[in-house]
C-alpha positions in Angstrom: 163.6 40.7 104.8 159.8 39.9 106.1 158.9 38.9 109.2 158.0 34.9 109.4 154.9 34.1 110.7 156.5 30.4 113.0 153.9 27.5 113.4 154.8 23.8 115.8 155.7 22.7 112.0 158.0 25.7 110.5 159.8 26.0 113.6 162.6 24.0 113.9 163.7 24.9 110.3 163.1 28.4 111.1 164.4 29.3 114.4 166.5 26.0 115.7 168.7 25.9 112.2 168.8 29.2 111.0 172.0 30.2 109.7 171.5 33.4 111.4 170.4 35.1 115.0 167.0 34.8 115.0 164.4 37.2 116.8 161.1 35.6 118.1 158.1 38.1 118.3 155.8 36.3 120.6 152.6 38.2 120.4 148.6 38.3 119.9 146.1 39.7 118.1 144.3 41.0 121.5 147.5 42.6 122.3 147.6 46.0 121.8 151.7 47.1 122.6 151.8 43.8 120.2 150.0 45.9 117.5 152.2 49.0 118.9 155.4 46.9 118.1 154.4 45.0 114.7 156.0 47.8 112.5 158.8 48.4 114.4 159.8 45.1 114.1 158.6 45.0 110.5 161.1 48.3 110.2 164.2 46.6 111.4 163.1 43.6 109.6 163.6 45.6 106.4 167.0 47.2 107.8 168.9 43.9 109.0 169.8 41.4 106.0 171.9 39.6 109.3 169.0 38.7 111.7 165.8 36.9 110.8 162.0 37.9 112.3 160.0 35.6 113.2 156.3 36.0 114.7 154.7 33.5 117.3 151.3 34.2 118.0 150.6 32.6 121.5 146.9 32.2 121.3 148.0 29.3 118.2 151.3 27.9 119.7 151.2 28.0 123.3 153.0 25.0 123.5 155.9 26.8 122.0 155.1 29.9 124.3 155.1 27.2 126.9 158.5 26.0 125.7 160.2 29.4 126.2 158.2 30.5 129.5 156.0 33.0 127.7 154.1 34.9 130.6 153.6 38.5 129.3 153.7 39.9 125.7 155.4 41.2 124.0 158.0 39.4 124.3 161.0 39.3 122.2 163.4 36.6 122.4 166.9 36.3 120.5 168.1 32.9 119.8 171.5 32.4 118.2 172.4 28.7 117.2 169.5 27.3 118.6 169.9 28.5 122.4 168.4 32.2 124.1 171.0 34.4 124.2 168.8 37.6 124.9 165.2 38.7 125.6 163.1 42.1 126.5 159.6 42.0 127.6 156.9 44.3 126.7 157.0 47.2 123.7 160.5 48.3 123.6 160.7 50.6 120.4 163.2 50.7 117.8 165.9 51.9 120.2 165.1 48.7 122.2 164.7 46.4 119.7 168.5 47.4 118.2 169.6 47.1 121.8 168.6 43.7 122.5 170.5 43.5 119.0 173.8 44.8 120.0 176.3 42.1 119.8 174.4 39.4 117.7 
């Protein structure tokens, strides 16, 4: 599965009723341990069928950056039935990304 690039207008539908734990990639273009990060997410992205990746590029939503208290990126947030359930902040690596994954 492909990472989904989240917008004000895709995001309810995307992250609030996903059928599945959703991971939010709150990033930037500017950023480089963003850039650093990108293909490790877009690895497990292609290895977990049971989680959907989305993207949130903060420079175009801050008020959903705002929403989830966004102050340094990246940050990954995990949200499971439409609350935060986990979250890591800066690059973590594929070791950390499936760690912030164990039990969803």
């Amino acid at each position: 599965m492909s990472v989904i690039k989240v917008t004000s207008e895709n995001y309810e539908a995307e992250v609030l009723q996903s059928d599945k734990p959703v991971v939010i990639d709150f990033n930037a273009t500017w950023c480089g341990p963003c850039r650093m990060l990108k293909p490790v997410i877009d690895e497990i992205a292609g290895e977990r069928s049971d989680v959907k990746f989305v993207a949130i590029d903060v420079d175009d939503e801050g008020e959903l950056a705002m929403e989830y208290g966004i102050m340094s990126i990246p940050c990954l947030v995990v949200v499971k039935g439409g609350k935060e359930v986990n979250r890591t902040v800066g690059y973590a690596g594929k070791e950390g990304v499936q760690k912030l994954l164990e039990g969803v």
